[in-house]
C-alpha beads as a LAMMPS data file, in Angstrom:
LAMMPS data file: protein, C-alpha beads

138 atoms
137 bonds

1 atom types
1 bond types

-500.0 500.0 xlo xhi
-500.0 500.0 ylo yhi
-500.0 500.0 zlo zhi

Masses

1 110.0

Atoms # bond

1 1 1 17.651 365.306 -285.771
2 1 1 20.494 366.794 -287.524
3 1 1 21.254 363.388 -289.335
4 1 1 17.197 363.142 -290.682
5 1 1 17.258 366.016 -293.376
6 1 1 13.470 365.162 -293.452
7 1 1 12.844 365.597 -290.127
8 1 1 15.310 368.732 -289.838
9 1 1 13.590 370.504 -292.950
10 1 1 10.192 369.897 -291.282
11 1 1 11.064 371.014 -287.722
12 1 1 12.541 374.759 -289.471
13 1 1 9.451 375.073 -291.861
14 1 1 6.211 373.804 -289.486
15 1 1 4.180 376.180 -288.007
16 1 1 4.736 377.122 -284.720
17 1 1 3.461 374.461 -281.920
18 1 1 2.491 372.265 -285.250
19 1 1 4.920 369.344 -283.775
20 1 1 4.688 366.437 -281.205
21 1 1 8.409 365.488 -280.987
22 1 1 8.369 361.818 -279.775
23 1 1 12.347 359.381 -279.753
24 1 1 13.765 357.071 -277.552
25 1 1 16.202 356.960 -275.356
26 1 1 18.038 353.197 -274.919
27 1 1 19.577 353.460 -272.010
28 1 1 16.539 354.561 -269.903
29 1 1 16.988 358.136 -269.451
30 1 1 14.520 361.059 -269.225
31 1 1 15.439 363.718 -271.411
32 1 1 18.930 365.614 -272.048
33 1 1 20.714 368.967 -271.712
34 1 1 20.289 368.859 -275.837
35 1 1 16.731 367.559 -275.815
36 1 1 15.643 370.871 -273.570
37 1 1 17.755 373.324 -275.895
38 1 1 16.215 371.541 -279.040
39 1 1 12.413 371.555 -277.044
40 1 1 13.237 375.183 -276.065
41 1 1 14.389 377.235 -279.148
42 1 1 11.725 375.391 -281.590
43 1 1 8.728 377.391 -282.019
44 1 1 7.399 374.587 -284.060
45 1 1 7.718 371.786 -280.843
46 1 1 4.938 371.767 -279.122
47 1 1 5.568 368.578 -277.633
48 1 1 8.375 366.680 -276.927
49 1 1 7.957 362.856 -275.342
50 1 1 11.150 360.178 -274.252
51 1 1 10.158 356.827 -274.864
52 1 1 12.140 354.684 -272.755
53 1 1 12.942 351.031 -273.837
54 1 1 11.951 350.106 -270.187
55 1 1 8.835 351.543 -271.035
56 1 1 8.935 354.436 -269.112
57 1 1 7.225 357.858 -271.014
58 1 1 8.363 361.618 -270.359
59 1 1 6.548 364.117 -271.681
60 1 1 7.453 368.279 -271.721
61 1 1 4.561 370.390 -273.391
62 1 1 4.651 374.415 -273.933
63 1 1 1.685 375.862 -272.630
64 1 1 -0.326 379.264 -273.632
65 1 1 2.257 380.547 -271.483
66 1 1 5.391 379.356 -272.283
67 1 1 8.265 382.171 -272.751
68 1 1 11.007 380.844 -274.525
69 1 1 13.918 383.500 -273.470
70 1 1 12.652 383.155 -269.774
71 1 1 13.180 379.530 -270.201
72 1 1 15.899 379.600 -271.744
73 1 1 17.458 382.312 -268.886
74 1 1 15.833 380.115 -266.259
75 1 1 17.611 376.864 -267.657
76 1 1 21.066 378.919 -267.531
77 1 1 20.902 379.871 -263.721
78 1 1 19.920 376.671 -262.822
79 1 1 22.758 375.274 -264.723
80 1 1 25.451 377.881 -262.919
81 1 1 24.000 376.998 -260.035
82 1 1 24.083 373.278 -260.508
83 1 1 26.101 371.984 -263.543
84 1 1 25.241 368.133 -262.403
85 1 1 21.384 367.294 -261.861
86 1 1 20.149 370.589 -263.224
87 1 1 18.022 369.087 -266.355
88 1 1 15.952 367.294 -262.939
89 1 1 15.358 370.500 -261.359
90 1 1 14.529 372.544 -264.432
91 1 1 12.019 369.930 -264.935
92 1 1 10.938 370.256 -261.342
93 1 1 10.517 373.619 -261.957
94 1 1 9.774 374.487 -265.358
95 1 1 6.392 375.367 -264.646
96 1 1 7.283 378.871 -263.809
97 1 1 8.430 379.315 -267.142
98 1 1 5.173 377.719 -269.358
99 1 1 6.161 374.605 -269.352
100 1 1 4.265 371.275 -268.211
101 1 1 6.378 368.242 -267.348
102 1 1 5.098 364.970 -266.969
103 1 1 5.728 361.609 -266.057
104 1 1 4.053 359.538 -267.920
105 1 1 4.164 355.363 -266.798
106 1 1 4.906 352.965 -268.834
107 1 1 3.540 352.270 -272.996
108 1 1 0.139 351.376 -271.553
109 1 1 -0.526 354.973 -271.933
110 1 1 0.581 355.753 -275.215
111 1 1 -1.955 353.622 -276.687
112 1 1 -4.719 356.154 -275.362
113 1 1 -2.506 358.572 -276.593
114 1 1 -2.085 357.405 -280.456
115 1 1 -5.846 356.746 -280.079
116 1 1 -6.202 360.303 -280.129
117 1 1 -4.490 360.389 -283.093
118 1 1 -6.573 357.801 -285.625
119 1 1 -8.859 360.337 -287.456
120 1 1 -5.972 363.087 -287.953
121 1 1 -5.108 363.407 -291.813
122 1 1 -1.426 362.546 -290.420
123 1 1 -2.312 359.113 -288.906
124 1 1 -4.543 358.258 -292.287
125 1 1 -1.520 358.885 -294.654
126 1 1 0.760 356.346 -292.505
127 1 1 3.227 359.485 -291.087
128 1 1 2.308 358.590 -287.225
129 1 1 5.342 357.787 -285.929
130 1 1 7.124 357.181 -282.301
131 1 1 10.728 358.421 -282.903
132 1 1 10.210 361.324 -286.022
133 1 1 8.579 364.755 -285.382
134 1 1 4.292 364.618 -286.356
135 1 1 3.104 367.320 -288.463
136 1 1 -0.694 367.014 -287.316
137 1 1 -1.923 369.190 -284.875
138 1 1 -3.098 372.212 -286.961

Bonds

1 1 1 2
2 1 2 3
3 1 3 4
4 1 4 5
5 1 5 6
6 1 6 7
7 1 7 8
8 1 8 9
9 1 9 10
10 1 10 11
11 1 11 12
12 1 12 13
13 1 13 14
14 1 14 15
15 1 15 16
16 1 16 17
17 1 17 18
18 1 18 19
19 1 19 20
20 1 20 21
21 1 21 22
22 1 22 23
23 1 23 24
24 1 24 25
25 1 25 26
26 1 26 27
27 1 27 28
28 1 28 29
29 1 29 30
30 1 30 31
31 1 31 32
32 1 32 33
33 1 33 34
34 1 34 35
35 1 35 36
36 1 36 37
37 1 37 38
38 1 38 39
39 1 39 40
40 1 40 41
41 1 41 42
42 1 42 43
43 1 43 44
44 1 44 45
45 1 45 46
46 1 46 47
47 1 47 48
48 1 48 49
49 1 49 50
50 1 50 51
51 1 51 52
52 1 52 53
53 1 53 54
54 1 54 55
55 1 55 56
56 1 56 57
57 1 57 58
58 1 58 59
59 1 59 60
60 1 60 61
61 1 61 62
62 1 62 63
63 1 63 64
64 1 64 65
65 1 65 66
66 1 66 67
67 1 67 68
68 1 68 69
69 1 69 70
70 1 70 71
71 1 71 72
72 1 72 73
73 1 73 74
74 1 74 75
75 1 75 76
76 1 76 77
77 1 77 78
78 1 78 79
79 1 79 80
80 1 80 81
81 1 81 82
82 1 82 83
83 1 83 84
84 1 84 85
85 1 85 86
86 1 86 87
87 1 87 88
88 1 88 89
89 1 89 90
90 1 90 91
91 1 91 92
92 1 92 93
93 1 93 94
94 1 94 95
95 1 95 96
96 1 96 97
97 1 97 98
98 1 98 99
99 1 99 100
100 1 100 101
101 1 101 102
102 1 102 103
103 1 103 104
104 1 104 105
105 1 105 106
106 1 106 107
107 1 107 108
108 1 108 109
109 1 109 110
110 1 110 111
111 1 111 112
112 1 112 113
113 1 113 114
114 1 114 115
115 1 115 116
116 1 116 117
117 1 117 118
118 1 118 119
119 1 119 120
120 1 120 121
121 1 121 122
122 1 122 123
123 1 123 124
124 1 124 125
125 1 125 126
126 1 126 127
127 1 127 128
128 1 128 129
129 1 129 130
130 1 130 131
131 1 131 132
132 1 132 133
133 1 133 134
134 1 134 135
135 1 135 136
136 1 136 137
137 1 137 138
């Protein structure tokens, strides 16, 4: 994100939960320490998704009661706790902070996903895209 000045502007100026974060990740892996911190501290994320080039999907989604500095405290004691394998057990536990994780399949299931997506103004105007932040959901 920090090399897309586009997508950087956007993510510090959208409304908060405005944004369905969706990139890649090559080598097959769910998400990162750094995807979670970036997820976490952006009030405009609402959703973040890992596209695999396997075609596995990942999704983490803040719900009504997401708390980002309990989060963000819950991430840390996991981490002193368990430097190596503690981005799987936040996200086996992340529900107790707001947070919904989900695993989910393969691309099959992002085309009833971008479905959802064909009479938003964003979709219309060409800016629907897989690896850049959407600016739709308001």
């Amino acid at each position: 994100m920090k090399k897309d000045k586009a997508a950087s502007n956007l993510i510090c100026t959208a409304p908060k939960n405005s944004l369905l974060f969706f990139h890649n990740h090559p080598k097959n892996s769910c998400f990162s320490e750094k995807d979670l911190e970036s997820f976490m501290i952006s009030d405009a994320i609402k959703m973040m998704s890992v596209v695999c080039n396997n075609g596995r999907l990942y999704y983490l989604i803040k719900m009504d009661t997401f708390d980002k500095c309990e989060a963000l405290m819950h991430y840390e004691t996991i981490y002193s706790k368990i430097e190596s394998g503690s981005v799987k057990e936040f996200l086996r536990t992340c529900s107790k902070v707001g947070l919904k994780f989900i695993y989910g399949g393969h691309v099959q299931n992002l085309t009833v996903f971008v479905k959802h997506f064909e009479n938003r103004p964003c979709y219309q105007q060409g800016r629907l895209s897989f690896f850049t932040p959407i600016y739709c959901l308001h």
